[in-house]
C-alpha beads as a LAMMPS data file, in Angstrom:
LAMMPS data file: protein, C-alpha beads

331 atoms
330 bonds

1 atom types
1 bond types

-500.0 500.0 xlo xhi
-500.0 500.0 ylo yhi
-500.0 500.0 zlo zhi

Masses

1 110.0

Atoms # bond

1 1 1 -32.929 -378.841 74.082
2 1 1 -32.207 -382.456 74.899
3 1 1 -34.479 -385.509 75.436
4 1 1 -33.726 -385.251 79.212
5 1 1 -34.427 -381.225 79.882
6 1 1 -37.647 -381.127 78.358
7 1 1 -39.637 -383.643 80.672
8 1 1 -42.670 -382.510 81.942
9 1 1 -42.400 -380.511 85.271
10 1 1 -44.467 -379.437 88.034
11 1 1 -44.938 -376.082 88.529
12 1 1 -42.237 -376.672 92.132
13 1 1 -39.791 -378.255 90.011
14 1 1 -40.248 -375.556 87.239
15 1 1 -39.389 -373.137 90.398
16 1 1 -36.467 -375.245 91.585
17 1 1 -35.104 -376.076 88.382
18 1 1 -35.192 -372.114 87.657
19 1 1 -33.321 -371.653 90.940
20 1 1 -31.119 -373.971 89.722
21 1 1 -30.276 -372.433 86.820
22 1 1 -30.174 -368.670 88.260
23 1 1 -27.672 -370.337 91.385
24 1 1 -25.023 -371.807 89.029
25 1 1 -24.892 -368.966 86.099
26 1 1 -25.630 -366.169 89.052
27 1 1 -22.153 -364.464 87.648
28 1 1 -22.809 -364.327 84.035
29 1 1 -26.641 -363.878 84.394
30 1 1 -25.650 -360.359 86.723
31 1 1 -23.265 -359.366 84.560
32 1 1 -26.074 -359.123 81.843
33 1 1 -28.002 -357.040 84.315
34 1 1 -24.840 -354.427 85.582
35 1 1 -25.975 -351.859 83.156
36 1 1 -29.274 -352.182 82.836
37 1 1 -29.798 -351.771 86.396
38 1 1 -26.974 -349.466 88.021
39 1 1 -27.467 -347.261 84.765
40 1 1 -30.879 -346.523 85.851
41 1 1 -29.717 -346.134 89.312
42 1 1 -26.394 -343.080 87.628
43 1 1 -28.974 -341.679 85.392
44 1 1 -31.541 -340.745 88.477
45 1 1 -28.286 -339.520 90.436
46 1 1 -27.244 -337.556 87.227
47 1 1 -30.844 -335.913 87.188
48 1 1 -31.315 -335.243 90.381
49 1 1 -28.241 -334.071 91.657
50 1 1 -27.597 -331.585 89.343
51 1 1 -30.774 -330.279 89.502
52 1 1 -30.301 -330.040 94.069
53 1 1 -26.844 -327.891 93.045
54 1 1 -28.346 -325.572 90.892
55 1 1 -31.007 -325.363 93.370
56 1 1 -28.670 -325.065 96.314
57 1 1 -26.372 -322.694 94.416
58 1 1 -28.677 -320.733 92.628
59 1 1 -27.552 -317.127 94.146
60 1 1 -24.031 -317.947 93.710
61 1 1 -25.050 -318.210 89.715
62 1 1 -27.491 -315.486 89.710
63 1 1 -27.298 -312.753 92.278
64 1 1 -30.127 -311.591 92.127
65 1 1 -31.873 -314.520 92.430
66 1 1 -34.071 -316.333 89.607
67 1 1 -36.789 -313.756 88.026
68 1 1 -38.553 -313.133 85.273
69 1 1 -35.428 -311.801 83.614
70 1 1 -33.052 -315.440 83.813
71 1 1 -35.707 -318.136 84.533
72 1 1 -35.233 -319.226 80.783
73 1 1 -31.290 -319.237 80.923
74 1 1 -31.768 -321.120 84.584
75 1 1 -34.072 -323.496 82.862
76 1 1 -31.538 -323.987 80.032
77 1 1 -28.792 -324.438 81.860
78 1 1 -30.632 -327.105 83.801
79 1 1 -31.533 -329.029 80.778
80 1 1 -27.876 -329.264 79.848
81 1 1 -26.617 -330.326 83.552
82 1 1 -29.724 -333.085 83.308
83 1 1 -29.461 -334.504 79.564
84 1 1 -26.474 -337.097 80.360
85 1 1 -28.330 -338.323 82.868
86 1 1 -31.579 -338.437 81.325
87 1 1 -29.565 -340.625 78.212
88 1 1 -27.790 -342.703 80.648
89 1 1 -31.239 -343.391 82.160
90 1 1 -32.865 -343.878 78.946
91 1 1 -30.269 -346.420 77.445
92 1 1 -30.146 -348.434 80.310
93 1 1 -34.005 -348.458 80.806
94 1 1 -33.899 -349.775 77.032
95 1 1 -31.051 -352.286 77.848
96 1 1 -33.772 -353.537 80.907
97 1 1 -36.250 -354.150 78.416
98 1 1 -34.635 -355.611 76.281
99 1 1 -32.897 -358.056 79.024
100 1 1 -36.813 -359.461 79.905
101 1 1 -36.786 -360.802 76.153
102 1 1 -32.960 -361.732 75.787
103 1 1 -32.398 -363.646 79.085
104 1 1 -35.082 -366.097 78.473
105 1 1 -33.208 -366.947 74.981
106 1 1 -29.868 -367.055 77.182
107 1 1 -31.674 -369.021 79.558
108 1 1 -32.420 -371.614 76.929
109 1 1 -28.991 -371.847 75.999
110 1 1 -27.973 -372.565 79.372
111 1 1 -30.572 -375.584 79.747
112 1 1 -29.184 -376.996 76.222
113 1 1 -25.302 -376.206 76.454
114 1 1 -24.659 -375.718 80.498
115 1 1 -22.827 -372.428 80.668
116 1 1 -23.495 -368.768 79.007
117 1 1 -20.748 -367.601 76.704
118 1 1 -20.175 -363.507 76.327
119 1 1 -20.949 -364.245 72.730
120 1 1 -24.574 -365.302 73.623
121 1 1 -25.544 -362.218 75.470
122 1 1 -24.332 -359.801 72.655
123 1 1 -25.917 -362.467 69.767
124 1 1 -29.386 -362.864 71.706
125 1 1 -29.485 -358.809 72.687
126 1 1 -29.267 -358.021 69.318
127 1 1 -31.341 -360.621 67.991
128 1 1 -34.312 -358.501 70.155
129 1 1 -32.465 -355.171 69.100
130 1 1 -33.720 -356.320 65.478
131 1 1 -36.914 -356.333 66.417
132 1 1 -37.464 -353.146 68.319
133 1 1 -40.445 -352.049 66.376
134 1 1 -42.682 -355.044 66.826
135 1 1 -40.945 -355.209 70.574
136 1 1 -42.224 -351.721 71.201
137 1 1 -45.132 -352.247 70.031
138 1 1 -45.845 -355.183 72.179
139 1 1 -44.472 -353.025 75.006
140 1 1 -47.049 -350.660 73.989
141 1 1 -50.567 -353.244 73.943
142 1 1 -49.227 -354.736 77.146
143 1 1 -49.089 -350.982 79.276
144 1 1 -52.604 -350.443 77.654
145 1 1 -54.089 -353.165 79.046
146 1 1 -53.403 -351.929 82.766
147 1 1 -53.354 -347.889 81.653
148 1 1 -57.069 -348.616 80.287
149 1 1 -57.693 -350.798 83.676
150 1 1 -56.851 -347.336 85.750
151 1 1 -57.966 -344.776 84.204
152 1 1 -60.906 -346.240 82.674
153 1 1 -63.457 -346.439 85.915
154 1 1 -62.134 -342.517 86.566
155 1 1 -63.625 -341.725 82.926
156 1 1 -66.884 -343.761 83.687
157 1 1 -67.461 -342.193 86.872
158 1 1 -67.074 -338.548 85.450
159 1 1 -69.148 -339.164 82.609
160 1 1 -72.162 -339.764 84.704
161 1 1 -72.449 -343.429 83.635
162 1 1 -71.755 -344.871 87.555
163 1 1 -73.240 -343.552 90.361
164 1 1 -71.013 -340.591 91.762
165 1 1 -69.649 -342.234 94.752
166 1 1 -66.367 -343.120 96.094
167 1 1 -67.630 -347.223 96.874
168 1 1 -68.798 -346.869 93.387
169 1 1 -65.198 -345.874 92.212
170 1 1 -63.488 -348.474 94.482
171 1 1 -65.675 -351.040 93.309
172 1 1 -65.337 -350.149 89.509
173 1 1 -61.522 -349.929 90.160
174 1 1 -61.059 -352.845 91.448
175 1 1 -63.967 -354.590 89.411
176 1 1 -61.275 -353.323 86.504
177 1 1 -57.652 -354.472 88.252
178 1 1 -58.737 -357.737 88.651
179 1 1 -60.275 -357.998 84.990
180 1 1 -56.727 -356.915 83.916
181 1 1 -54.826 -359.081 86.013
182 1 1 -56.450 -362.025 84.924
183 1 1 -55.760 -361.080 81.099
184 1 1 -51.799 -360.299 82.459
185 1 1 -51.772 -364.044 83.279
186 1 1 -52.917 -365.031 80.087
187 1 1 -50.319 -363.082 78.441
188 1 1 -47.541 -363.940 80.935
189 1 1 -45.901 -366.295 78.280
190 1 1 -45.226 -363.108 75.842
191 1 1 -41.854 -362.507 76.386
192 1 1 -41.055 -366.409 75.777
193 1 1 -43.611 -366.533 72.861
194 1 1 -41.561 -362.692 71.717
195 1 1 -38.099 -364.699 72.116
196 1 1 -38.540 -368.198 70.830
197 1 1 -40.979 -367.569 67.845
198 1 1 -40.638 -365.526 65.288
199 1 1 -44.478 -364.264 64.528
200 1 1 -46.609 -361.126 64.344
201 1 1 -47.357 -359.137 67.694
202 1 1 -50.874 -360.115 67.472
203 1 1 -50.122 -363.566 67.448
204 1 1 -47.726 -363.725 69.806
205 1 1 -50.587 -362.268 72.150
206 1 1 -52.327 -365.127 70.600
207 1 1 -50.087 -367.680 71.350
208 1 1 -49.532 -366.593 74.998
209 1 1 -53.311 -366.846 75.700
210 1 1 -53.070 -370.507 73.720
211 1 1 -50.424 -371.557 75.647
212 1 1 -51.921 -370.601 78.874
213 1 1 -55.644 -371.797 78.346
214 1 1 -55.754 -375.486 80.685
215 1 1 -52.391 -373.924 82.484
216 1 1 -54.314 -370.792 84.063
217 1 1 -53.664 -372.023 87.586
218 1 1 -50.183 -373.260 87.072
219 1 1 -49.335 -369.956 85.655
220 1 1 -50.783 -367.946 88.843
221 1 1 -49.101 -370.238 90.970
222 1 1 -46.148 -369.361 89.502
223 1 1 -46.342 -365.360 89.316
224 1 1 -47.484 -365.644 92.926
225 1 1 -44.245 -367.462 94.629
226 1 1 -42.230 -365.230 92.359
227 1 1 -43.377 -361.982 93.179
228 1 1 -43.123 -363.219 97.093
229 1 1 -39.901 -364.366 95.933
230 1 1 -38.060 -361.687 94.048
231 1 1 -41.001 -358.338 95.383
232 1 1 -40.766 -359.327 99.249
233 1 1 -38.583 -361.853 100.566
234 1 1 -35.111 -361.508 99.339
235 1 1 -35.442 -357.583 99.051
236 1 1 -36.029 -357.775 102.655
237 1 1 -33.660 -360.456 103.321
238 1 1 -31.024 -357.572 101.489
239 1 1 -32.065 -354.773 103.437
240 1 1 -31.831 -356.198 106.606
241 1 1 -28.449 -357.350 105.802
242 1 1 -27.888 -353.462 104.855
243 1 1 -29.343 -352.258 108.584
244 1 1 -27.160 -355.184 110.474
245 1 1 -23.700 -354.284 108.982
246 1 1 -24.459 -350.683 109.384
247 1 1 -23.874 -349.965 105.951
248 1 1 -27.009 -347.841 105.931
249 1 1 -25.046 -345.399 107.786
250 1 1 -22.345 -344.543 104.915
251 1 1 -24.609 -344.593 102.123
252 1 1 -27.365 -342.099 103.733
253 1 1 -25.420 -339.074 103.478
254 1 1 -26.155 -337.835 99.732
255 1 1 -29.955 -339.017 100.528
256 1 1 -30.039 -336.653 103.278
257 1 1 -28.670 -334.192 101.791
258 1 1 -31.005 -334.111 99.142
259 1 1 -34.251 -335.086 101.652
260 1 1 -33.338 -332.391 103.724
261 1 1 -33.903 -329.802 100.342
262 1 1 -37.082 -331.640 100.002
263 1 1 -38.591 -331.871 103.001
264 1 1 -37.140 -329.219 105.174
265 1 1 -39.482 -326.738 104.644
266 1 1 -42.574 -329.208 105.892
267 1 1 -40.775 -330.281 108.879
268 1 1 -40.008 -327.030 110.032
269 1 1 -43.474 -325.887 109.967
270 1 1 -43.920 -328.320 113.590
271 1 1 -45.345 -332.184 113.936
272 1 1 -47.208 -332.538 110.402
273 1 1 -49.813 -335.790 110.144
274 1 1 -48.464 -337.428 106.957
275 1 1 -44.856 -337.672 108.501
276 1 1 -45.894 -341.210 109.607
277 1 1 -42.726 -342.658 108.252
278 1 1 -40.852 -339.879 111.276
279 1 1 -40.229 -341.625 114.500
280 1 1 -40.170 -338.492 115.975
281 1 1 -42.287 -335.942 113.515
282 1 1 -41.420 -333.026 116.009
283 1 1 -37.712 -332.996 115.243
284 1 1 -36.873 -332.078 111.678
285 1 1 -33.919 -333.585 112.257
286 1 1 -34.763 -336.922 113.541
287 1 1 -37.335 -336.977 110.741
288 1 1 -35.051 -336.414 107.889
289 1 1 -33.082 -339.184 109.010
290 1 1 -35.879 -341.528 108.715
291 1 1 -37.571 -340.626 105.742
292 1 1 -33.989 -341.231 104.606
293 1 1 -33.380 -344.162 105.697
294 1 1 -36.463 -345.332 103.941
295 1 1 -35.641 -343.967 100.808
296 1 1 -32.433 -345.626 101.044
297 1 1 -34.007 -349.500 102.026
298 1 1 -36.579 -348.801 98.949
299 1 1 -33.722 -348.312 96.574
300 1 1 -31.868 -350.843 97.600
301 1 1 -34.721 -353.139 97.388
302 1 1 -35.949 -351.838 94.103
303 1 1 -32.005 -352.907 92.718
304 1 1 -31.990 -356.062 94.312
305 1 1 -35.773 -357.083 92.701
306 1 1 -34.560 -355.815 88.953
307 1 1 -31.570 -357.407 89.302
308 1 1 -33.095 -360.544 90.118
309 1 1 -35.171 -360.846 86.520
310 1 1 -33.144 -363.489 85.522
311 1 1 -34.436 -366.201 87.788
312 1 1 -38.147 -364.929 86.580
313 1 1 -37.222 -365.499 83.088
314 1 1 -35.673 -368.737 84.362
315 1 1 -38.860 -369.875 85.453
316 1 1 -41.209 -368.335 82.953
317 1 1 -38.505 -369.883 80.285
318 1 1 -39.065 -373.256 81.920
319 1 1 -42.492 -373.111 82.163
320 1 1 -42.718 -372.092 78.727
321 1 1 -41.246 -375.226 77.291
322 1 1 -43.188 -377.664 79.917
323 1 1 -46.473 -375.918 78.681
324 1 1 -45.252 -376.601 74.883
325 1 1 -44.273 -379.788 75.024
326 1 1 -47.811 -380.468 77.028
327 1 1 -49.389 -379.131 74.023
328 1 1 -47.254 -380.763 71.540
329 1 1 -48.960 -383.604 69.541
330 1 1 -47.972 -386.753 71.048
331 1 1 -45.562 -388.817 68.514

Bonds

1 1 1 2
2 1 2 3
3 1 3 4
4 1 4 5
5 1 5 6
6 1 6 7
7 1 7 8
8 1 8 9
9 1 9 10
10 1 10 11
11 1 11 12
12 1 12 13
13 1 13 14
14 1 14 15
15 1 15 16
16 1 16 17
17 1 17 18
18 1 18 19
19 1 19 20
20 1 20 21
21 1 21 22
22 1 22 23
23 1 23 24
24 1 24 25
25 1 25 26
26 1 26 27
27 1 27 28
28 1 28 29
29 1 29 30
30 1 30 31
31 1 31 32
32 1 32 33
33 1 33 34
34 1 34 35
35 1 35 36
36 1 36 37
37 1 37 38
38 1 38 39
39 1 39 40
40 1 40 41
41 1 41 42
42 1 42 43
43 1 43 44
44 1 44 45
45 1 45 46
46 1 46 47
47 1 47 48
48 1 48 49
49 1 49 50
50 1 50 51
51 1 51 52
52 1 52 53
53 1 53 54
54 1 54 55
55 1 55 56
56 1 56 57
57 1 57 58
58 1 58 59
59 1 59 60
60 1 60 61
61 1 61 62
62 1 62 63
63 1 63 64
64 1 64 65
65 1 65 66
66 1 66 67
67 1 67 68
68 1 68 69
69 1 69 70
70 1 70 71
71 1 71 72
72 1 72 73
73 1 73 74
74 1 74 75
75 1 75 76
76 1 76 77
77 1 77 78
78 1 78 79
79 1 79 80
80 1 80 81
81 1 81 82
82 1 82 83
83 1 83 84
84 1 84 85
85 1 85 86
86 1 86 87
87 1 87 88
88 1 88 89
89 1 89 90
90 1 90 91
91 1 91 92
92 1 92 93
93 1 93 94
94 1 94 95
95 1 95 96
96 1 96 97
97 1 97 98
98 1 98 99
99 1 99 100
100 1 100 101
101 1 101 102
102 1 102 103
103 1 103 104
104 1 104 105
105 1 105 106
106 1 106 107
107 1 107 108
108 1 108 109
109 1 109 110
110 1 110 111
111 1 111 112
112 1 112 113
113 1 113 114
114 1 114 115
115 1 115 116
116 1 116 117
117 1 117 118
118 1 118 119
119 1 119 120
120 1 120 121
121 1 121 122
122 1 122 123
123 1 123 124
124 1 124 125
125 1 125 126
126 1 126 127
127 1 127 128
128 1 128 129
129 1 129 130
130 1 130 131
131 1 131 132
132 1 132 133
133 1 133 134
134 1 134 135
135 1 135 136
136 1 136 137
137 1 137 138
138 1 138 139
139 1 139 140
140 1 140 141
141 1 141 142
142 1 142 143
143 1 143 144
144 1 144 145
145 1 145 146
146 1 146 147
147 1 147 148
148 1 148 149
149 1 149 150
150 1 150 151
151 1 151 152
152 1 152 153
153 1 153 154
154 1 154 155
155 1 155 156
156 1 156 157
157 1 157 158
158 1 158 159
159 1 159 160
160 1 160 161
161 1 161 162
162 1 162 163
163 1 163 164
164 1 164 165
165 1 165 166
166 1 166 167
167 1 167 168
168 1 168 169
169 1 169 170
170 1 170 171
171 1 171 172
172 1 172 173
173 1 173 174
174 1 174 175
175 1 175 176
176 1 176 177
177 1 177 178
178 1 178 179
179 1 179 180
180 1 180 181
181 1 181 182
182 1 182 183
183 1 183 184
184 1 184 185
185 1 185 186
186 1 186 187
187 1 187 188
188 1 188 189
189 1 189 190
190 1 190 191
191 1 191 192
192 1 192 193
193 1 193 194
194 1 194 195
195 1 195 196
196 1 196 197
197 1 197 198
198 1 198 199
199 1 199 200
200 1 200 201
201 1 201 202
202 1 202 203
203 1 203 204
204 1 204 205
205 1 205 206
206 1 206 207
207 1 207 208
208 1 208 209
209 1 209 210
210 1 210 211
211 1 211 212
212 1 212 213
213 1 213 214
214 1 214 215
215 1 215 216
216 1 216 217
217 1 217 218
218 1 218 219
219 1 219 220
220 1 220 221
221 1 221 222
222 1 222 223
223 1 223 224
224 1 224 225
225 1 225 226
226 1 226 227
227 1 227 228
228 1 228 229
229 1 229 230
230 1 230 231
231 1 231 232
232 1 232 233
233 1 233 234
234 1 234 235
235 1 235 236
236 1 236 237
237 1 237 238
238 1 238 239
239 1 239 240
240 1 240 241
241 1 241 242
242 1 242 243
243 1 243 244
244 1 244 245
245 1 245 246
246 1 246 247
247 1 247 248
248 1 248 249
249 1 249 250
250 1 250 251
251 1 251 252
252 1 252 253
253 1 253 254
254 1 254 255
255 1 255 256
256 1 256 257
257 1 257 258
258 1 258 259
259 1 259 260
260 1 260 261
261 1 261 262
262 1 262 263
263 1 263 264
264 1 264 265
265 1 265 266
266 1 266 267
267 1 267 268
268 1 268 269
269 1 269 270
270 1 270 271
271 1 271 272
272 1 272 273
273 1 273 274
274 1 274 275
275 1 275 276
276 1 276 277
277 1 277 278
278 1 278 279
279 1 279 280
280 1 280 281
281 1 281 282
282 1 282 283
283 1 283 284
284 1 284 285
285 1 285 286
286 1 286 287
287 1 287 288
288 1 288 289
289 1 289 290
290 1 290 291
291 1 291 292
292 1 292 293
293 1 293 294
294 1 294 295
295 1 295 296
296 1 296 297
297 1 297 298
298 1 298 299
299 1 299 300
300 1 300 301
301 1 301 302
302 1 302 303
303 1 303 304
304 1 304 305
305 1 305 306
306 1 306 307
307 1 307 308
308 1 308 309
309 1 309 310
310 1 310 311
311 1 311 312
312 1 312 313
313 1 313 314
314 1 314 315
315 1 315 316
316 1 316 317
317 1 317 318
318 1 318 319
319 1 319 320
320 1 320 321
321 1 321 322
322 1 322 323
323 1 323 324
324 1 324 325
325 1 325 326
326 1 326 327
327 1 327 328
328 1 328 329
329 1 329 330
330 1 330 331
């Protein structure tokens, strides 16, 4: 990186200069993302649909409806319709993952050379793809982290060791969240520390928590504005947009199709309680329509936020370096 890109920032002009970055290579930068995130998106359709016509269609296979005598050649059959789905959704999943590592390299690229060439993506993907065992495993330490923070109070409280109570659950619980959300900052340099140096797993967990300790606040700051940012603001922004232009309207139909499987049965039964997404629980129809209509504005908001990593990584990447050459001894 030159002389001139690796001043020390703010944590605002870290943002900006992030937004800068993500504005001007928004084209290359979402063409990394295309598969990772619509192949999620086919894979889910490829499950689920399959499994609603085989649902929907079942007499029309078996006459005689499913029994003890063709549940395991139903079954089978609906492993085969769901497997190239399931792949599809796998692969791209991996391709995600491997994106939150890649993109900071590409991102570094950009900040040195001013553009991303096609070559780049496939060079720094792979360069990760080497490394898929120690990347797993770091995949694998960070989920434990928050998988120990949730399930750990449930497996205090049932041993005896806290008072049986629901406040003493809450309180453990969130006693636990906030324990792991402070040692999630700390580590919220891995991915950079993953892409940029070339250690162990255990010291790149090492070298996160280094890099952070005297930049704890600048570092919340920052996964604060960006998960307003990229978790509330523009997905909301995008599914407003989808509401004006009425768009909502085409793209319902296979949702409701597939709601209306779901859910039927419940609405039918009269005004239920937990229907408080229905504008008008009483009609199954009405209701089906809304629940819906949510499902729709989640997934659409879900796409938009995942395919929005790169400015993240833009930021984090940014960040990274400022906090580096902080810490650098001083020629």
């Amino acid at each position: 990186m030159g002389r001139a890109k690796t001043q020390l920032m703010n944590i605002f002009q870290v943002i900006f200069n992030g937004f800068l970055i993500y504005i001007k290579n928004l084209i290359p930068l979402s063409k990394v993302m295309m598969f990772p995130v619509f192949g999620q998106v086919i894979g889910v359709f490829l499950i689920l649909y399959p499994s609603y016509w085989l649902t929907k269609n079942s007499y029309t296979i078996f006459p005689s409806g499913i029994n003890s005598g063709n549940i395991l050649l139903f079954l089978l059959v609906l492993i085969i319709a769901i497997t190239p789905g399931f792949f599809i959704f796998i692969k791209a999943f991996w391709e995600y993952m491997i994106a939150t590592v890649s993109l900071n390299s590409m991102i570094a690229a950009i900040n040195k050379q001013g553009s991303l060439k096609n070559t780049e993506i496939k060079i720094q993907n792979q360069a990760v793809k080497l490394r898929s065992k120690d990347y797993i495993s770091l995949i694998m330490i960070l989920s434990l982290v928050w998988l120990v923070a949730l399930i750990l109070p449930a497996i205090i409280l049932f041993t005896g060791i806290n008072s049986a109570t629901v406040i003493g659950f809450v309180a453990l619980e969130l006693a636990a969240i906030f324990i792991a959300a402070i040692i999630s900052i700390y580590l919220s340099l891995t991915f950079q520390v993953f892409a940029f140096e070339n250690i162990s797993v255990i010291n790149v967990l090492k070298k996160s928590w280094s890099l952070v300790e005297g930049n704890f606040w600048r570092a919340f700051l920052l996964g604060i504005i960006l998960s307003i940012i990229t978790g509330a603001i523009v997905p909301a922004i995008f599914q407003t947009l989808i509401e004006m232009t009425d768009l909502i309207s085409y793209i319902i139909h296979p949702v409701k199709a597939y709601t209306a499987a779901l859910f039927g049965n419940f609405t039918q039964l009269g005004p239920q309680p937990y229907f408080t997404i229905c504008s008008n629980p009483a009609n199954p129809t009405a209701c089906i329509t809304d629940i819906s209509r949510t499902v729709v504005l989640t997934i659409a908001g879900t796409i938009v936020t995942a395919f929005i990593l790169p400015l993240g990584s833009a930021c984090y990447t940014l960040l990274y370096f400022d906090v580096v050459n902080r810490k650098s001894p001083k020629k």
